[in-house]
VMD Tcl script that draws the C-alpha trace (Angstrom):
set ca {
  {0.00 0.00 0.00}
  {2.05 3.57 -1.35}
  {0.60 6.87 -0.20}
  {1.79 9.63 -2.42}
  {1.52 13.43 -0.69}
  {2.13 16.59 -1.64}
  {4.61 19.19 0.44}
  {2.90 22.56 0.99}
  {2.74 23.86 -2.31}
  {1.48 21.69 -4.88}
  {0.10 21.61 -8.59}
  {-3.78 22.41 -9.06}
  {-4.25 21.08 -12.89}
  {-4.93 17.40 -13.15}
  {-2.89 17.58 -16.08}
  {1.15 17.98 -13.97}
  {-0.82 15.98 -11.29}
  {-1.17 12.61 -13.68}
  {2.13 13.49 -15.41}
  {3.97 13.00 -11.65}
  {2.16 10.22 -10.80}
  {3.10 9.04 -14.24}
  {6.72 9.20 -13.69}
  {6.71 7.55 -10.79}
  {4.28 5.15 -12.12}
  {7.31 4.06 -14.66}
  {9.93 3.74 -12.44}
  {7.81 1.72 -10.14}
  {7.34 -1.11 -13.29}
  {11.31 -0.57 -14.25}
  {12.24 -1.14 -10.84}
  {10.02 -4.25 -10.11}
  {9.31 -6.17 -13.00}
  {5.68 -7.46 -13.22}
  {4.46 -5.42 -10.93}
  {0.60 -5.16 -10.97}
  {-1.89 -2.86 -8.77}
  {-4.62 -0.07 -9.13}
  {-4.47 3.56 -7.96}
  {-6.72 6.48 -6.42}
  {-6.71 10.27 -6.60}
  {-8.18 11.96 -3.40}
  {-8.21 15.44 -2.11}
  {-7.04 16.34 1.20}
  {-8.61 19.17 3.18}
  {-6.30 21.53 2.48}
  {-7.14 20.68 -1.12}
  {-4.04 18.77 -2.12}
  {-4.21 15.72 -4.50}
  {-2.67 12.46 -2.88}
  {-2.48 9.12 -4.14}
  {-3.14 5.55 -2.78}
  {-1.35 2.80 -4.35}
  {-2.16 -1.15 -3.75}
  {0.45 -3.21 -5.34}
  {1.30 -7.37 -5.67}
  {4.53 -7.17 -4.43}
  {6.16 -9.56 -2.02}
  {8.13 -7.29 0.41}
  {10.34 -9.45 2.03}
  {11.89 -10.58 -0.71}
  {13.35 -7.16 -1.05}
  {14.79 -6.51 2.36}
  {14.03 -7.14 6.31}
  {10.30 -6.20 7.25}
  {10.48 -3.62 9.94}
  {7.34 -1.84 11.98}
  {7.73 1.66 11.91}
  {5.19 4.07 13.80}
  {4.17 7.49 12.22}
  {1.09 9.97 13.35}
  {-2.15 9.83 11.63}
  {-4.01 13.04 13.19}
  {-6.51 12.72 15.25}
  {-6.16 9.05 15.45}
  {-3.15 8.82 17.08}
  {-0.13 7.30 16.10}
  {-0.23 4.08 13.76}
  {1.83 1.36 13.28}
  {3.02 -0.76 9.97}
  {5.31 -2.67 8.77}
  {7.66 -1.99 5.77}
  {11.14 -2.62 4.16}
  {12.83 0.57 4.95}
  {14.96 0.54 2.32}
  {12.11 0.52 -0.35}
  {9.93 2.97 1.48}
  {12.85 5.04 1.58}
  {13.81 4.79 -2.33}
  {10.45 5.43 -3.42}
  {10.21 8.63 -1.36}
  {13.37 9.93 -3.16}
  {11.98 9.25 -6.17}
  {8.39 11.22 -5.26}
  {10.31 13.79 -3.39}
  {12.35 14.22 -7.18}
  {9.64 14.08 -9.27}
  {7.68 16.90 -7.76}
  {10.66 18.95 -7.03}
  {10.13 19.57 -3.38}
  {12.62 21.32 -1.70}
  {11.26 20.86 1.53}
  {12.87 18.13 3.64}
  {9.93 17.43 6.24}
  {7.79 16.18 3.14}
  {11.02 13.81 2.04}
  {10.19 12.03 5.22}
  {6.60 12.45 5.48}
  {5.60 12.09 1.56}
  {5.51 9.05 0.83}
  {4.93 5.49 2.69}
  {5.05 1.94 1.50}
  {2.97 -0.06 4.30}
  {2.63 -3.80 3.90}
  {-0.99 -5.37 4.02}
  {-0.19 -9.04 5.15}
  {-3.69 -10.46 3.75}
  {-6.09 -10.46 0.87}
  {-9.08 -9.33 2.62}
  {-7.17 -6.42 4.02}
  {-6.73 -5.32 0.56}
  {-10.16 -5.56 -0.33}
  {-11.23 -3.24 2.80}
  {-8.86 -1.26 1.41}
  {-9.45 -0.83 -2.33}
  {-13.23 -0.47 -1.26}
  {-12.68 2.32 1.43}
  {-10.65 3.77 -1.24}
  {-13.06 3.79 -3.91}
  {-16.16 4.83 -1.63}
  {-14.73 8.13 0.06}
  {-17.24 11.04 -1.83}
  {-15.67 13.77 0.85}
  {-12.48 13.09 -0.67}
  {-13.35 12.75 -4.63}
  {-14.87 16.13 -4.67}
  {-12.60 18.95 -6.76}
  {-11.74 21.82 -5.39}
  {-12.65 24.82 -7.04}
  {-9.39 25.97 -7.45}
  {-8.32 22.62 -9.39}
  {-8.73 22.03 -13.02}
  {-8.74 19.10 -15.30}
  {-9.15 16.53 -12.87}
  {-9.24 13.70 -14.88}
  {-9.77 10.23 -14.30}
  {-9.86 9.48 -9.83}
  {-8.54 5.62 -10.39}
  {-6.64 3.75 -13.01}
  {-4.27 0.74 -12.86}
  {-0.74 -0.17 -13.00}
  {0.90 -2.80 -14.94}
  {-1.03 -5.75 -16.19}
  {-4.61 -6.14 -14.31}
  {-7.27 -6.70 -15.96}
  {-10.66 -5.14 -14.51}
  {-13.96 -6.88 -15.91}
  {-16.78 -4.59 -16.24}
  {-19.64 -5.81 -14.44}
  {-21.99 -2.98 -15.15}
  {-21.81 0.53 -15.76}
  {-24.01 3.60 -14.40}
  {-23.34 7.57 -14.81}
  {-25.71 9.37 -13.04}
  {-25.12 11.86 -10.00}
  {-25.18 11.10 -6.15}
  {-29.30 11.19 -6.37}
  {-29.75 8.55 -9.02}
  {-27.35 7.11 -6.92}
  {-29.25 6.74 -3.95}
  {-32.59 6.29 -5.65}
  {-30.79 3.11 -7.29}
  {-29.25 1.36 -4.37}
  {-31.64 2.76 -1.55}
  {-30.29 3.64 2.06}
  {-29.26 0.28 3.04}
  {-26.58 0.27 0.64}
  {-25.14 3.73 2.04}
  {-22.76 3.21 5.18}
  {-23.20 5.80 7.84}
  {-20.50 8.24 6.28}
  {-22.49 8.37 2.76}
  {-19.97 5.28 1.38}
  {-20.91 3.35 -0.80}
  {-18.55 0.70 1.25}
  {-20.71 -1.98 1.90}
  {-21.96 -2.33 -1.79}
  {-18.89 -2.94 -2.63}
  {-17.66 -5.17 0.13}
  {-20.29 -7.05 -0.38}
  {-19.45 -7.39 -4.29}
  {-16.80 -9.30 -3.30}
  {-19.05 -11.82 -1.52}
  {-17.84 -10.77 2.41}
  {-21.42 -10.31 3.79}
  {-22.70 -12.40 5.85}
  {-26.18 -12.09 7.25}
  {-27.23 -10.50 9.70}
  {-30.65 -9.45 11.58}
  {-31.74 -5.61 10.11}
  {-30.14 -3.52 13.02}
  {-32.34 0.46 14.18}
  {-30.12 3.15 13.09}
  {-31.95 6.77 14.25}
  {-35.63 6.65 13.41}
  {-34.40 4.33 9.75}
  {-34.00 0.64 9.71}
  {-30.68 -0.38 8.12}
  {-30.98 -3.53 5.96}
  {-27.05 -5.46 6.90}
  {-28.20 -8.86 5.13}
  {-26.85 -10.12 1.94}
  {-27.95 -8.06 -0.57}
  {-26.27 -7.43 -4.46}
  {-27.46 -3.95 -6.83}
  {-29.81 -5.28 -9.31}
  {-30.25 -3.85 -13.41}
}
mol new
graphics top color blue
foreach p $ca { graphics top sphere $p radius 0.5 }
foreach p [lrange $ca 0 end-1] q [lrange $ca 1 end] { graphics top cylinder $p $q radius 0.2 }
display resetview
């Protein structure tokens, strides 16, 4: 799992955004061979692009796994493990490619964290893809472009597509399929066939529907 960050000043067209995340995107498949994954663009609050990164990469063949401990707000401090010296390389090349001459974001930019498990990485892909506070633009940013793309050879079958905005939305998969933060989370999760069920649980004056449920045409 890579987390890509911006220092203080960063780019607000789409356009240099993709052509960083390009560049690193290349050395990333140079560097390891075969390397497969799939990406998201996100906006933080002070209305900086980031990226998160899940690759297919096995870690320790590359160097000793170590747990490292950084700060996560108002969380508290979090733990992971990682191979330093990887975490470290790809934050020089980030650090490069943006041409950020500030030293706190050298150490701060970038993380490679190591998800030991296959259903952590589908929590994680479908947090990713579900955050709506974080996918909208800021209205100083232009040419956004595409919020999620892949890396290396993975192919992604398409199931079924929709456009429509977040009312069509909602009229379409109803309030049980809406987590309690507006995500779309458990629609996914469930996609993947991790719901079991459950009795219909009293949330406010609504009843939430948790069973086994899939989006039909």
């Amino acid at each position: 799992m890579i987390t890509l960050t911006y220092p203080a000043e960063f780019p607000t067209n789409g356009r240099e955004v993709k052509r960083n995340f390009n560049f690193f995107r290349k050395r990333l498949l140079r560097r390891f061979p075969g390397i497969r994954g799939v990406w998201f663009l996100e906006f933080q609050k002070r209305g900086a692009p980031h990226f998160h990164i899940l690759v297919s990469i096995k870690m320790n063949e590359h160097g000793e796994i170590h747990e490292r401990t950084r700060r996560r707000g108002k969380q508290g401090p979090k733990s992971y493990k990682t191979v330093v010296t990887l975490e470290a390389m790809i934050s020089e090349w980030w650090f490069t490619i943006v041409g950020s001459k500030d030293k706190k974001h050298l150490a701060a930019g970038c993380s490679w964290e190591m998800i030991e498990n296959s259903d952590g990485a589908l929590r994680y892909a479908a947090a990713h893809a579900s955050k709506p506070n974080q996918k909208i633009v800021p209205k100083t940013f232009v040419e956004v472009g595409r919020f999620w793309g892949v890396i290396g050879k993975v192919e992604v079958p398409v199931v079924k597509t929709f456009i429509g905005d977040s009312a069509e939305v909602l009229a379409r998969v109803g309030h049980h399929g809406i987590s309690s933060k507006g995500r779309l989370k458990k629609y996914l999760w469930d996609s993947a066939g991790k719901f079991e069920d459950e009795t219909p649980i009293a949330v406010g004056d609504q009843w939430r529907d948790k069973r086994r449920w899939r989006l039909e045409p």
